[in-house]
C-alpha positions in Angstrom: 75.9 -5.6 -161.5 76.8 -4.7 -165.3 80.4 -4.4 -164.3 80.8 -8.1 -163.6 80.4 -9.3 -167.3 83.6 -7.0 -168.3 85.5 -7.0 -164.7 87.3 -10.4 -163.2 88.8 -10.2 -160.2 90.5 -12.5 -158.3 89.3 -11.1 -155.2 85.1 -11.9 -156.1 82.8 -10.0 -157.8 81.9 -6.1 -157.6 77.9 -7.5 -156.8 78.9 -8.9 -153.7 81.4 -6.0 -152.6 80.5 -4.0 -149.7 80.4 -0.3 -150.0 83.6 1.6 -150.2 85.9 -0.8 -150.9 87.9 -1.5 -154.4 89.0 -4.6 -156.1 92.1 -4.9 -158.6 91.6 -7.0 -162.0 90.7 -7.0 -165.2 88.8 -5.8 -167.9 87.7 -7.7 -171.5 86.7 -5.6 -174.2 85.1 -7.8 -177.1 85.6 -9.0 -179.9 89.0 -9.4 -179.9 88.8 -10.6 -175.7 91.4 -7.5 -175.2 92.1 -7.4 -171.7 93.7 -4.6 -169.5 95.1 -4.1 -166.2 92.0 -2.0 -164.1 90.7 -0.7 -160.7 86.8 -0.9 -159.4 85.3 0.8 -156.5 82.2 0.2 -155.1 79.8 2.8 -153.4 76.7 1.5 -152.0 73.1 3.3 -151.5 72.8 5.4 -149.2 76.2 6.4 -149.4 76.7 7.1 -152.6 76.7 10.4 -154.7 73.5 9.3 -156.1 72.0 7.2 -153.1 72.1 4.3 -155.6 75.1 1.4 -156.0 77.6 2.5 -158.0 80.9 1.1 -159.5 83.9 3.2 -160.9 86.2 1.9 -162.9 90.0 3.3 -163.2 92.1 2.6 -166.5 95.0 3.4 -168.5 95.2 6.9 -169.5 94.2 6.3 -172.8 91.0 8.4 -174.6 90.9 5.4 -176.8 90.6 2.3 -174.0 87.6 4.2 -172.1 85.7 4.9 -175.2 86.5 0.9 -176.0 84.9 -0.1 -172.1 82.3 2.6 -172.4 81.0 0.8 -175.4 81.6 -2.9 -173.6 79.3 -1.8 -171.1 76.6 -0.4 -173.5 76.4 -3.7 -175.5 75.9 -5.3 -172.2 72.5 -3.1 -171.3 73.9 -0.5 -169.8 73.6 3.0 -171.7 75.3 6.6 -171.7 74.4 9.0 -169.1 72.7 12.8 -170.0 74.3 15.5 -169.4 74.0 16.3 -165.5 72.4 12.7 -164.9 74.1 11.8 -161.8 74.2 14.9 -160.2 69.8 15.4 -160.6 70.1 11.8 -159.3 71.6 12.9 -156.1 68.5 15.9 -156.0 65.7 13.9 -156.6 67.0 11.1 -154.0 67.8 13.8 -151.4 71.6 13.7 -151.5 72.0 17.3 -152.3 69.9 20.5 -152.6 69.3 22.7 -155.6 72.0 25.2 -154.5 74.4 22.1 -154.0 73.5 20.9 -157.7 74.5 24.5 -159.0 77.8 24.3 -157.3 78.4 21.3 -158.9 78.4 23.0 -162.5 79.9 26.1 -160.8 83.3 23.8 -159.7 83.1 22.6 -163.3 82.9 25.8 -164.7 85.1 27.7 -162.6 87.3 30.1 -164.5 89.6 31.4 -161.4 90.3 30.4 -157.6 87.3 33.2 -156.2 84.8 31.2 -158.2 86.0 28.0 -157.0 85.8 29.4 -153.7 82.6 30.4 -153.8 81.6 27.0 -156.0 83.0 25.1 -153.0 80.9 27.2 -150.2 78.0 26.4 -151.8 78.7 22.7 -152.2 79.1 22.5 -148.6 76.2 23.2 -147.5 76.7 27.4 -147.4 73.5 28.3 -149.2 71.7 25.7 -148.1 72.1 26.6 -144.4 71.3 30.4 -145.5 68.0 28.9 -146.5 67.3 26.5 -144.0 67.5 29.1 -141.3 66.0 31.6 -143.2 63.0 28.9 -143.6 62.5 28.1 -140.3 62.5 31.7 -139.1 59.8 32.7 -141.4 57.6 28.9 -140.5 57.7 30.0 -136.8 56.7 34.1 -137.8 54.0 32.2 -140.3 52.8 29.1 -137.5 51.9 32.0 -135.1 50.1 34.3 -137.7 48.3 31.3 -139.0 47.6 30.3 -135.3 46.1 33.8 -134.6 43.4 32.5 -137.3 42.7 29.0 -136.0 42.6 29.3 -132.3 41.2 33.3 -132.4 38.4 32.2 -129.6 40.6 30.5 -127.4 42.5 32.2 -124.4 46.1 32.1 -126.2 48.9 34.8 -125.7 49.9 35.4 -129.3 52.9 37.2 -130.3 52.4 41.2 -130.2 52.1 43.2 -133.6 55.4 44.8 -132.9 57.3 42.6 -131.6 56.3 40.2 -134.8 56.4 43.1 -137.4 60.5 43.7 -136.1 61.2 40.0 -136.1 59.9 39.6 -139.8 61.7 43.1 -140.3 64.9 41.8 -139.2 64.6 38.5 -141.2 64.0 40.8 -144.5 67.1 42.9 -143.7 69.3 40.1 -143.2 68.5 38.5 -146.6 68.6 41.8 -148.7 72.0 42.3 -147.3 73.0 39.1 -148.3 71.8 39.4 -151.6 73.3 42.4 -152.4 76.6 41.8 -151.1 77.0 38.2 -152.6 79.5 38.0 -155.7 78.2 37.3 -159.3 78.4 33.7 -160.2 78.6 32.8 -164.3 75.7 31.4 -166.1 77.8 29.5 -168.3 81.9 28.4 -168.6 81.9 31.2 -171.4 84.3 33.4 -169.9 82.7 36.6 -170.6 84.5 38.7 -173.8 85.7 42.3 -173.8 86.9 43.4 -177.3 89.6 46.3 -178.0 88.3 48.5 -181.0 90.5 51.0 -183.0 91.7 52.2 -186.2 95.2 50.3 -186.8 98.0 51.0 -184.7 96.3 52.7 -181.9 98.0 50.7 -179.7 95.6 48.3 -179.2 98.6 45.1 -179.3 100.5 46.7 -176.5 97.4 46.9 -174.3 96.2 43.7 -174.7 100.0 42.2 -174.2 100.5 44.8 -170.7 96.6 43.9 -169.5 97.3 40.1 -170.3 100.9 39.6 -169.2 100.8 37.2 -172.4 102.9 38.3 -175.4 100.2 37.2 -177.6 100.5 40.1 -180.2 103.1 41.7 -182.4 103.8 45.2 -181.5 104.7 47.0 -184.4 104.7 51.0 -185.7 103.7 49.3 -189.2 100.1 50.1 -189.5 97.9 46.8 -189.8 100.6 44.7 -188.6 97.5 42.9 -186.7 95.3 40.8 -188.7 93.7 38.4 -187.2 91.7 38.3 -183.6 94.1 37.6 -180.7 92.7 36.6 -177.6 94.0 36.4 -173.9 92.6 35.6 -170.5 92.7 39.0 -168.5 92.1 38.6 -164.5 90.4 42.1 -162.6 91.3 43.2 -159.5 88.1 41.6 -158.2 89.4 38.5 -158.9 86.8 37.7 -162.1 88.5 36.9 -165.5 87.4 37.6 -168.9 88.4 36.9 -172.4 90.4 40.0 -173.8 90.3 40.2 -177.5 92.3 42.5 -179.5 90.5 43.1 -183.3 91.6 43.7 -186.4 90.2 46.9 -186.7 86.8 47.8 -189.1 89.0 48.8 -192.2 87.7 48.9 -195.5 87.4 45.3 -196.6 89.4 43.9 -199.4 88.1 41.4 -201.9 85.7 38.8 -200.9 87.5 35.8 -199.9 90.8 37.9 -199.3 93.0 37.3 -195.9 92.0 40.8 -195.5 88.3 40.4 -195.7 88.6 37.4 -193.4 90.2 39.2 -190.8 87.6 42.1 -190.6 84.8 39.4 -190.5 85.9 37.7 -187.6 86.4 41.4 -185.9 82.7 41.9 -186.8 81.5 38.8 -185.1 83.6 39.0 -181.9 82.1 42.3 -182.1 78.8 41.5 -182.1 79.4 38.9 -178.9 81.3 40.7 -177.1 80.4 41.9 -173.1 82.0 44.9 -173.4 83.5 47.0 -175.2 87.0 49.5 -174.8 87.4 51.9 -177.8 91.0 53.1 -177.9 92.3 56.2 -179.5 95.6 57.4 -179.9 95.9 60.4 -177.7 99.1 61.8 -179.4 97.0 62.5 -182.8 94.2 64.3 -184.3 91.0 63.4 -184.1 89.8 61.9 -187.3 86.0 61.7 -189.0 87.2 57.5 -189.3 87.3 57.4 -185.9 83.8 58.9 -185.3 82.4 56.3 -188.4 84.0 53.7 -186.6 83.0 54.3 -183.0 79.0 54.7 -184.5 80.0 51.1 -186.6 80.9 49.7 -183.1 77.6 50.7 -181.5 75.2 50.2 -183.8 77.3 46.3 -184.5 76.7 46.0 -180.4 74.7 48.5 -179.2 73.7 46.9 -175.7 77.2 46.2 -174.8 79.1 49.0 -172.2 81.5 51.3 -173.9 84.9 52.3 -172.2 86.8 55.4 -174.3 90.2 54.8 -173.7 93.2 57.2 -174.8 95.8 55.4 -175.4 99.7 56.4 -175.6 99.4 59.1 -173.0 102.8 59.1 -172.0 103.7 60.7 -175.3 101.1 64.2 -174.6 100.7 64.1 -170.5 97.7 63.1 -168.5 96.5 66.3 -168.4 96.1 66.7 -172.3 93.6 63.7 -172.0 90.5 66.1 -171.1 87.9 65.9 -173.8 87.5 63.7 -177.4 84.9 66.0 -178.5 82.0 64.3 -180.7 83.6 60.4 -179.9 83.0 61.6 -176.3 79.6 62.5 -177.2 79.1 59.4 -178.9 80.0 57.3 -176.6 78.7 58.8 -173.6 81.2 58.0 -171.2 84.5 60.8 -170.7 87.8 59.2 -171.7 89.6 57.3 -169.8 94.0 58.2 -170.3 96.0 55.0 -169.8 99.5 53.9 -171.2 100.9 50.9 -172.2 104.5 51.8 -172.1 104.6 53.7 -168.5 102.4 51.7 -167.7 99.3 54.3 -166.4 95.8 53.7 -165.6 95.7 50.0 -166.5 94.4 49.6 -162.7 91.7 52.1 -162.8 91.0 50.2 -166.2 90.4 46.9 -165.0 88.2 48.1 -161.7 86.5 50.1 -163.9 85.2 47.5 -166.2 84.7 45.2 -163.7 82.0 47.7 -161.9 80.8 48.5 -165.6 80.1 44.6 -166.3 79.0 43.7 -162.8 81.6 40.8 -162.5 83.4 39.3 -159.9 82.9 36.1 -157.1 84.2 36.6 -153.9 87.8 36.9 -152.8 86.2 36.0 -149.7 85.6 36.7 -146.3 81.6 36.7 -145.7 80.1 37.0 -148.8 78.9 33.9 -151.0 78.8 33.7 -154.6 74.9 33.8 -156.0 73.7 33.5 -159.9 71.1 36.2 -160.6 68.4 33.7 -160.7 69.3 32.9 -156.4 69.6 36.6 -156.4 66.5 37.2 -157.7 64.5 34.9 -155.1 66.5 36.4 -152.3 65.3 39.8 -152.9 61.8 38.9 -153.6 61.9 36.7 -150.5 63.4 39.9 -148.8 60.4 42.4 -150.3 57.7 39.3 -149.1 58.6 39.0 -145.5 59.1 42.8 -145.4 55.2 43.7 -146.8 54.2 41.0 -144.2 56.3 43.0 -141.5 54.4 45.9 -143.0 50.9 44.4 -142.5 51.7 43.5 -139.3 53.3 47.0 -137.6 49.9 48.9 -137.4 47.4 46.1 -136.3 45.7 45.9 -132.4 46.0 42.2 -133.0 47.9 40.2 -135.6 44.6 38.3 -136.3 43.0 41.3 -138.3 45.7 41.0 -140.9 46.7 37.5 -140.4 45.4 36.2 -143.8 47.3 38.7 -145.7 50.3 38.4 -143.5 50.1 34.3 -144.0 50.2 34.9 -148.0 52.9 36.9 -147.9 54.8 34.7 -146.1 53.9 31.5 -147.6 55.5 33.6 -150.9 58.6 33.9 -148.8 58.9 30.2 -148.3 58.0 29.8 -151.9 61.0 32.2 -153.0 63.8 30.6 -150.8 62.2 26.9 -152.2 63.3 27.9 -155.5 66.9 28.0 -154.3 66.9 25.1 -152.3 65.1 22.7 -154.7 61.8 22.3 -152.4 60.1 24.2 -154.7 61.0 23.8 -158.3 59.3 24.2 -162.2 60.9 22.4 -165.1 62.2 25.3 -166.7 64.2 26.1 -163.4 65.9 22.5 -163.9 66.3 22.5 -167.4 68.4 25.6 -167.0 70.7 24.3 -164.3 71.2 21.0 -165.7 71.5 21.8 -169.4 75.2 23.6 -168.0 76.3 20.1 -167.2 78.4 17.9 -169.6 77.4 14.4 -170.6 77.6 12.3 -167.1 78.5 14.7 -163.7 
């Protein structure tokens, strides 16, 4: 074992330590035969997270003295893991499924407590189990159809058309359901970005400080008292966070290479990134033709990103005023939505709103999982294979006169739930979860 020509223990060597077990000693880290205090433990195949033999080592806190053992070990033969390495070591020995694997980077990438949850479900086994049941009810349904086809000539009961059809109707209702009540999982740790437009002092500070909870900006009546882009993590009532990011505001641009020109560039490209958008007027003033110019700058910056028209400082005209904001209304294509950051009002309404609007939002939980689209995806289709089979099936006298169509359909099933649980798997499915990892994991 590599470990043994940096580790010396008193209490043998880590090659001839049984599994589980953990020795205290030392570590040398050439040239200069630096040695510090350290812990190994020892995990043997098959128990192991990768079904291989594995040491760990513990150190002293210090960044610099596991880069310094790190290198030791390379110089010795050993060299760096990829990203995601020993987590596909633990797929490709059997050690976890697919799903498992995506939980993995989930729990990494977990931005709040419901994705953790749901990160945590599917680790143990939750999705997994959704598609090893699923499996086997759709290998029985396909053994009998495919039966009906070998053994036609001999004097076998087979299962009746209708009683086969509601079966495989059943199994096609139960996975749709799932699929469409399952949470959103992320794609990536990027916290998804929502971006407060306006002309200056709109309000736009005061929302983003009342939405966040974080005093991050300076609420002032001096117009362009904001000049940079402040950001904040904003939690929705569905328990999903995203990044809240209060711009500077598409003024005219002063000199290139001014503070001022700065500012409104970095506006444009958090712009241009952003998930959603949420315009904010100033309901206590008249409508202006900059608003308009900058609402169409907005879109045509990010035009496939949602839009929320929000009227800001109701409290100073009533609810009630808030009706209509004529042509930005018309170019937004949404009706305006009155909130207040002083009351405050509508901030709720707000949050559930967007949330709906950007499709976010894991589980709190109860009996829904949290599924990335891709999972999603081969669910439904899954769902729409079994139920064409179910379809095939209803009108027959026997099974046998549709049974080869039937046994396509549902092989195409199987095929679907594979791609979930790692039995069937391309490349480009793998390179896509895996490529989320960091270096090692």
């Amino acid at each position: 074992m590599l470990g043994d020509r940096i580790f010396k223990s008193s209490d043998g060597l880590l090659v001839r330590t049984g599994g589980f077990r953990s020795l205290d000693g030392r570590v040398s880290i050439p040239p200069g035969d630096i040695e510090l205090p350290a812990r190994a433990y020892v995990f043997r195949n098959p128990r192991s997270y990768t079904r291989q033999d594995l040491a760990e080592f513990h150190l002293p806190g210090a960044p610099d003295v596991v880069s310094a053992v790190a290198e030791a070990l390379i110089d010795a033969g050993a060299r760096q893991s990829l990203p995601g390495e020993f987590t596909a070591r633990a797929f490709f020995s059997g050690r976890i499924d697919l799903s498992q694997a995506t939980a993995v980077a989930d729990i990494i990438d977990a931005d709040n407590d419901a994705q953790l949850r749901s990160a945590m479900d599917a680790l143990g086994g939750r999705i997994r189990g959704l598609c090893q049941d699923s499996g086997d009810r759709i290998t029985e349904a396909l053994a009998g159809v495919e039966a009906s086809i070998d053994l036609a000539d001999e004097h076998i009961e087979f299962d009746r058309p209708e009683e086969l059809s509601e079966r495989l109707a059943e199994i096609s209702a139960d996975l749709r359901k799932v699929a469409r009540h399952a949470g959103d999982m992320p794609e990536n740790a990027r916290c998804p970005h929502v971006v407060l437009v306006g002309l200056p002092n709109v309000g736009k500070s005061s929302l983003l400080n009342v939405l966040t909870g974080a005093d991050r900006a300076i609420v002032s009546a001096l117009a362009g008292t904001t000049r940079d882009v402040l950001s904040a993590s904003m939690e929705l009532d569905d328990g999903a966070v995203v990044l809240l990011q209060d711009l500077a505001g598409f003024e005219a641009s002063g000199p290139s290479g001014s503070p001022a020109a700065a500012a409104d560039s970095a506006a444009r490209r958090a712009m241009a990134r952003a998930e959603a958008i949420l315009f904010v007027v100033d309901a206590s003033v008249k409508r202006s033709d900059a608003e308009v110019e900058l609402l169409g700058e907005a879109r045509q910056a990010n035009p496939r990103a949602p839009l929320l028209l929000l009227a800001g400082k109701c409290d100073l005209v009533g609810v009630d005023a808030v009706v209509s904001l004529g042509r930005l209304g018309e170019i937004a294509g949404t009706t305006p939505q009155a909130v207040s950051a002083v009351r405050p009002f509508g901030l709720d309404i707000l949050k559930t709103r967007l949330g709906e609007l950007m499709h976010l939002g894991a589980h709190r939980g109860g009996q829904a999982m949290g599924l990335h689209a891709r999972q999603k995806r081969a669910l439904e289709a899954c769902s729409a294979a079994v139920g064409r089979a179910a379809d095939l099936i209803a009108p027959s006298d026997e099974v046998a006169d549709v049974a080869e169509l039937a046994a396509v359909e549902l092989r195409e099933a199987l095929s679907q739930l594979g791609q979930i649980s790692g039995q069937v798997v391309t490349e480009d499915i793998l390179g896509r979860i895996f490529q989320r990892f960091c270096v090692g994991k």
